[in-house]
C-alpha distance (Angstrom), angle and dihedral (degrees) to the residues before:
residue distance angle dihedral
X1 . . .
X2 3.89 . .
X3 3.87 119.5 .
X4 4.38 96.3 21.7
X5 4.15 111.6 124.0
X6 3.91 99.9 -137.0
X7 2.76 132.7 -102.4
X8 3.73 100.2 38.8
X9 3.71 100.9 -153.7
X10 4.24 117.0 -156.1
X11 3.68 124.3 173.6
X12 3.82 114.9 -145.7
X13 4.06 113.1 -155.0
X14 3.44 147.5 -166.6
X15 3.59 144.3 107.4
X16 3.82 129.9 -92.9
X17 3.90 110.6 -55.7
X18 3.71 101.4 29.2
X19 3.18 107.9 103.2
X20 3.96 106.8 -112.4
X21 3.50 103.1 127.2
X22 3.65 88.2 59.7
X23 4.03 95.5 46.5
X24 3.68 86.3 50.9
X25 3.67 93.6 53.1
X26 3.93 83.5 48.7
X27 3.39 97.9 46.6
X28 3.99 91.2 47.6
X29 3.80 96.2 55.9
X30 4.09 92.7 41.0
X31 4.12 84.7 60.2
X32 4.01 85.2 45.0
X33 3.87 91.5 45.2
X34 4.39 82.5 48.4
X35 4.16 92.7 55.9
X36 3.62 94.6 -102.6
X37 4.08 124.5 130.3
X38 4.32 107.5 -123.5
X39 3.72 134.0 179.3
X40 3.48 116.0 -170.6
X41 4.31 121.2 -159.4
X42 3.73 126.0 -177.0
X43 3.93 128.4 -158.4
X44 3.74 119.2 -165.1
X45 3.58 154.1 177.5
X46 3.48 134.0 179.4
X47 3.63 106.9 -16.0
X48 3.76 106.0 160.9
X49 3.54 77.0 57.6
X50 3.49 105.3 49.9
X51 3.47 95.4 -101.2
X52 4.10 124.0 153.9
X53 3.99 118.7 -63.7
X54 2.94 120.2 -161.9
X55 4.22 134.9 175.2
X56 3.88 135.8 -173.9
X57 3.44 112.9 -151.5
X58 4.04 110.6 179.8
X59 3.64 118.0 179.5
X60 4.00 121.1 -168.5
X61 4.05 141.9 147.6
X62 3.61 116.0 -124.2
X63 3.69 120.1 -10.1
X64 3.71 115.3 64.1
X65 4.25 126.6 -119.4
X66 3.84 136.0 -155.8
X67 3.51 112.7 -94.8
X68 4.23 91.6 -108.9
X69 3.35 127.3 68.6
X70 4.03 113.7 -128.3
X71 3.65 127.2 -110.0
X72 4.12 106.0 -83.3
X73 3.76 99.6 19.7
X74 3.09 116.0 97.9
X75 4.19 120.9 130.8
X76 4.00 84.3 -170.5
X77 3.50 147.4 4.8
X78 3.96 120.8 -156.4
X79 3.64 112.6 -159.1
X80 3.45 138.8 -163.6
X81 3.83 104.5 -178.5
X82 3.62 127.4 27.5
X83 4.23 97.4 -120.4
X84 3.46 89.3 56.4
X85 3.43 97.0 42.9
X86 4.03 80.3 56.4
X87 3.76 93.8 43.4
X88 4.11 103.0 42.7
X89 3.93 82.4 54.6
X90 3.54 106.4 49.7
X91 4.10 83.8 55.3
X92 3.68 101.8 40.9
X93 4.17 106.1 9.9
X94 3.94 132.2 110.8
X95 3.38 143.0 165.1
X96 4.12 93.8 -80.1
X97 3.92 88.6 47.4
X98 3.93 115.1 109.7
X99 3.71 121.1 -158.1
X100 3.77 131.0 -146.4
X101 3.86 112.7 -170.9
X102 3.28 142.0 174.5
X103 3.84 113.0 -132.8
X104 3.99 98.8 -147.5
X105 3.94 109.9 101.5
X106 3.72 117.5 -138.7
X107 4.24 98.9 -148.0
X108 3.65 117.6 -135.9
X109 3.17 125.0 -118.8
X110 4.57 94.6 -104.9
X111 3.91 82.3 50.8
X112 3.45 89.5 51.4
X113 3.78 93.9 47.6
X114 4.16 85.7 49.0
X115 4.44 85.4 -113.8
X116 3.65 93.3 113.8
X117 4.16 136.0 17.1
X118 3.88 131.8 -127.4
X119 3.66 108.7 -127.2
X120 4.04 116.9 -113.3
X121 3.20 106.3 -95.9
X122 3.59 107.3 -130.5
X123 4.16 77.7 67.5
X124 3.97 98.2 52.2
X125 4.26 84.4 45.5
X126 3.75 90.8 50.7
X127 4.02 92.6 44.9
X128 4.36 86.1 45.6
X129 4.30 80.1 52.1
X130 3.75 92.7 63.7
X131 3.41 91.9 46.0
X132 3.63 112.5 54.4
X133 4.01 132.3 23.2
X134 3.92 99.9 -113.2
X135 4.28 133.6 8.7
X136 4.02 121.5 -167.2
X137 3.67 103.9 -157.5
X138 4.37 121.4 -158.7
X139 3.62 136.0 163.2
X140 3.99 97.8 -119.9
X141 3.28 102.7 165.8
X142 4.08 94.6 56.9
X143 3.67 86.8 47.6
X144 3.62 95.1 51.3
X145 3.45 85.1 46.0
X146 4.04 96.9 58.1
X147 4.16 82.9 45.6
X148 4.09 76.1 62.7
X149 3.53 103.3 -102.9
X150 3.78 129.5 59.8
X151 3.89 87.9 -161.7
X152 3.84 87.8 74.8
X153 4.02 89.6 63.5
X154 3.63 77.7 114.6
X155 3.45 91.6 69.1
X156 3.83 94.4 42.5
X157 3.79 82.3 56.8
X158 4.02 98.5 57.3
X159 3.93 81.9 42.1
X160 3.81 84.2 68.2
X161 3.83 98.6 34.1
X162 3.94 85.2 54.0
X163 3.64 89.9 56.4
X164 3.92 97.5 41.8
X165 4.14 95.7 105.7
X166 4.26 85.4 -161.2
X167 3.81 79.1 81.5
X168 3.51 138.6 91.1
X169 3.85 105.9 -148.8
X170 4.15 107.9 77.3
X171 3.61 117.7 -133.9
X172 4.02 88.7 -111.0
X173 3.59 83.3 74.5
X174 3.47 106.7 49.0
X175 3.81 82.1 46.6
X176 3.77 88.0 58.0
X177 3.70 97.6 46.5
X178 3.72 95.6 51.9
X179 3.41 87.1 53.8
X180 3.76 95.4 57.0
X181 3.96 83.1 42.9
X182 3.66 90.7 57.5
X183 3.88 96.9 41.8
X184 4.33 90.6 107.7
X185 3.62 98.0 22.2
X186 3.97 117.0 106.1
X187 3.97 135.0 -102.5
X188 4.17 92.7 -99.4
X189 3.61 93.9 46.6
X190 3.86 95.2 33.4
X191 3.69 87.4 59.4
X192 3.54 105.0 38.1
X193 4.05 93.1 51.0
X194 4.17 86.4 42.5
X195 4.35 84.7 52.1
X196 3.48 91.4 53.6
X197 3.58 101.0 43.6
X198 3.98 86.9 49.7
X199 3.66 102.1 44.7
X200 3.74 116.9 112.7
X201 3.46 121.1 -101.9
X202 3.93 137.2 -173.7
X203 4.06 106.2 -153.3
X204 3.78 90.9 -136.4
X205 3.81 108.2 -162.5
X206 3.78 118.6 -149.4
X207 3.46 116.8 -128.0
């Protein structure tokens, strides 16, 4: 496609449980399935634990990339947990990057145990906006919860990426790919996954 600088570099993270090492895998073979060249690297810590997730998904034509995206170039960041959002972009954010995030905060474990506090979030959204050029805020976990299962947020989340038009990969694609993702899975989880991929959204950016 005409008028893209290659690679286009997006970040996809969470922490352990989310679901992001799956979208990435998703969102690697719908650029395949569109005719573009992708490698895909992951970098992890504790994620039975829910430690930080993170994936590099870099999609291009010809020439061939690393698997990680360098610090500061990111086109986009896909988020599933505000922190992280906060984190992944103070590494690899600029003033091009766009975020998409997903407003639900996963607690660690010293919040949890009342020995440290989250920050509000209106703060850790208003730290992201210095960072980065543009951030789509949505509530994906209470959507993937009225598809009947907020463990498909992940899902919800590549419903939004396929509908971010700053991207590459068209939503046909993505559509494709979680169809070949779904080929073995069962009814219950086929339909829940397919009901939060389908659900309408409104990208609502945060200004």
């Amino acid at each position: 496609m005409a008028g893209w600088n290659w690679p286009y570099n997006m970040i996809i993270a969470g922490v352990g449980g989310q679901g992001n090492i799956l979208a990435s895998a998703l969102t690697g073979l719908a650029a395949t399935n569109a005719g573009y060249r992708v490698v895909v690297g992951e970098t992890y810590g504790a994620s039975q634990r829910g430690g930080s997730v993170m994936s590099h998904v870099r999609i291009f034509q010809e020439k061939e990339y690393g698997p990680l995206v360098p610090y500061g170039r990111a086109d986009l960041i896909v988020a599933f947990e505000p922190l992280e959002a906060l984190r992944v972009a103070s590494k690899y954010g600029r003033k091009e990057t766009a975020v998409l995030v997903n407003t639900t905060p996963v607690y660690p474990v010293a919040v949890i145990l009342k020995e440290a506090r989250y920050p509000e979030p209106e703060n850790i959204l208003a730290a992201l906006k210095s960072l980065v050029g543009e951030i789509y805020i949505l509530d994906a976990t209470t959507l993937a919860r009225e598809a009947g299962d907020p463990r498909a947020q992940n899902m919800v989340m590549i419903n939004a990426l396929s509908l971010y038009a700053g991207q590459p990969v068209k939503r046909s694609c993505f559509d494709q790919s979680l169809e070949e993702f779904l080929q073995d899975a069962g009814s219950e989880q086929r339909k829940i996954n397919r009901l939060a991929f389908q659900m309408p959204l409104e990208l609502k950016k945060f200004t």
